[in-house]
C-alpha positions, -999 to 999 in steps of 0.1 A, spaced: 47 446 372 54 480 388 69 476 427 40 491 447 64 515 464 72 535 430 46 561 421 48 568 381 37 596 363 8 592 337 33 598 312 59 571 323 31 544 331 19 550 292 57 545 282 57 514 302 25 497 288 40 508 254 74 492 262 58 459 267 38 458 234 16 480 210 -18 494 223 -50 509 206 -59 545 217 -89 530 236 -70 502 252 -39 523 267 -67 550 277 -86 528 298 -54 515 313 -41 552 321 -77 563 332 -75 540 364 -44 555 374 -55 587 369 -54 614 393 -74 652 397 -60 673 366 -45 648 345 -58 648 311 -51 613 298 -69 623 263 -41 648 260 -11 627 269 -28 602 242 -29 627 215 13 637 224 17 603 223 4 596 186 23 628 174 53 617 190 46 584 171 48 565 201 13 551 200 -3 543 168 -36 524 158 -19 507 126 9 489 147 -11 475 171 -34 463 143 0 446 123 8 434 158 -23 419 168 -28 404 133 7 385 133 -3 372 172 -36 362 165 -38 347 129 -16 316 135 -47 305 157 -77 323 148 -100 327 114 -113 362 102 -142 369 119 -127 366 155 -95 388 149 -119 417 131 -146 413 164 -111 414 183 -96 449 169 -133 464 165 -135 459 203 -104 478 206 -117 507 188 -97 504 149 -112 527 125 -133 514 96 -103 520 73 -82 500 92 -104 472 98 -111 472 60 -70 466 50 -72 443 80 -99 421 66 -82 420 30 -52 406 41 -71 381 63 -87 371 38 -62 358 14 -51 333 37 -83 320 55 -84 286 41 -48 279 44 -48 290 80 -83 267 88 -62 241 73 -32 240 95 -55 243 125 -72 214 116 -42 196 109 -29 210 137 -55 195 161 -72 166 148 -37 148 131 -54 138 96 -38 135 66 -53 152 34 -77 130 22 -91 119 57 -124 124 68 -138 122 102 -152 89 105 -187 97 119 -211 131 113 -204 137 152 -171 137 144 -175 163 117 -201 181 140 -170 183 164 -147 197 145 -168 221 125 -173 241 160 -141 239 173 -128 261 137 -165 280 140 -157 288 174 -123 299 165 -142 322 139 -134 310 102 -162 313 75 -178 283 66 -163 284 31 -126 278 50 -143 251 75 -156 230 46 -127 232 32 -104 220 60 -126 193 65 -127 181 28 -85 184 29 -84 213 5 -48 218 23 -26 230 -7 7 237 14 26 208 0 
């Protein structure tokens, strides 16, 4: 956090967020937009900051991917970066390199959370019903749900 008594420029406050970790366009412009005052032009200061290669879309889509795929299937992570505003070319090599590893991430998540070795199966359809949602709700297909819950783990 910034002490209260220190009064930063647009410019340094967007150097700041940026110092911490990558932002979309949208997400740092909504950020500068509350701290802007009468004749700043945060739309400009955006635009220096992508020439200057300070702020850039495709980071913060690596950078969200590498954060969020250890816990979360495809369909969140795309809903996630679509929010933020990624182009459709982005969201398109996003979405191919999710999906190489969809079934092997569903996998260890299961694992992760419910302890069972390969061939185990949940003991009861509740059970199953359980842990179908908790991956759904994490947003994996159903193809990468089934197979977690049949074992389909090949990382040995």
């Amino acid at each position: 956090m910034l002490p209260k008594q220190q009064k930063l420029s647009l410019k340094n406050r967007a150097l700041h967020y940026l110092s911490l970790r990558e932002h979309s366009r949208l997400e740092l412009g909504r950020k500068l937009a509350r701290h802007a005052q009468e004749g700043d032009d945060v739309d400009a200061l955006l635009d220096f900051l992508e020439t200057a290669k300070l702020l850039s879309c495709a980071r913060f889509s690596e950078s969200l991917l590498r954060r969020r795929q250890d816990n979360y299937g495809n369909s969140r992570i795309l809903a996630e970066l679509q929010s933020h505003g990624i182009s459709s070319e982005l969201l398109a090599i996003s979405k191919a390199e999710l999906a190489e590893s969809e079934v092997l991430r569903a996998c260890a998540i299961w694992q992760k959370k419910f302890g069972h070795t390969r061939t185990a199966l949940a003991p009861t359809s509740e059970e199953r019903a359980r842990q179908y949602r908790f991956l759904a709700q994490r947003g994996f297909s159903s193809h990468a749900i089934q197979a977690a819950l049949r074992g389909l783990d090949s990382m040995e």
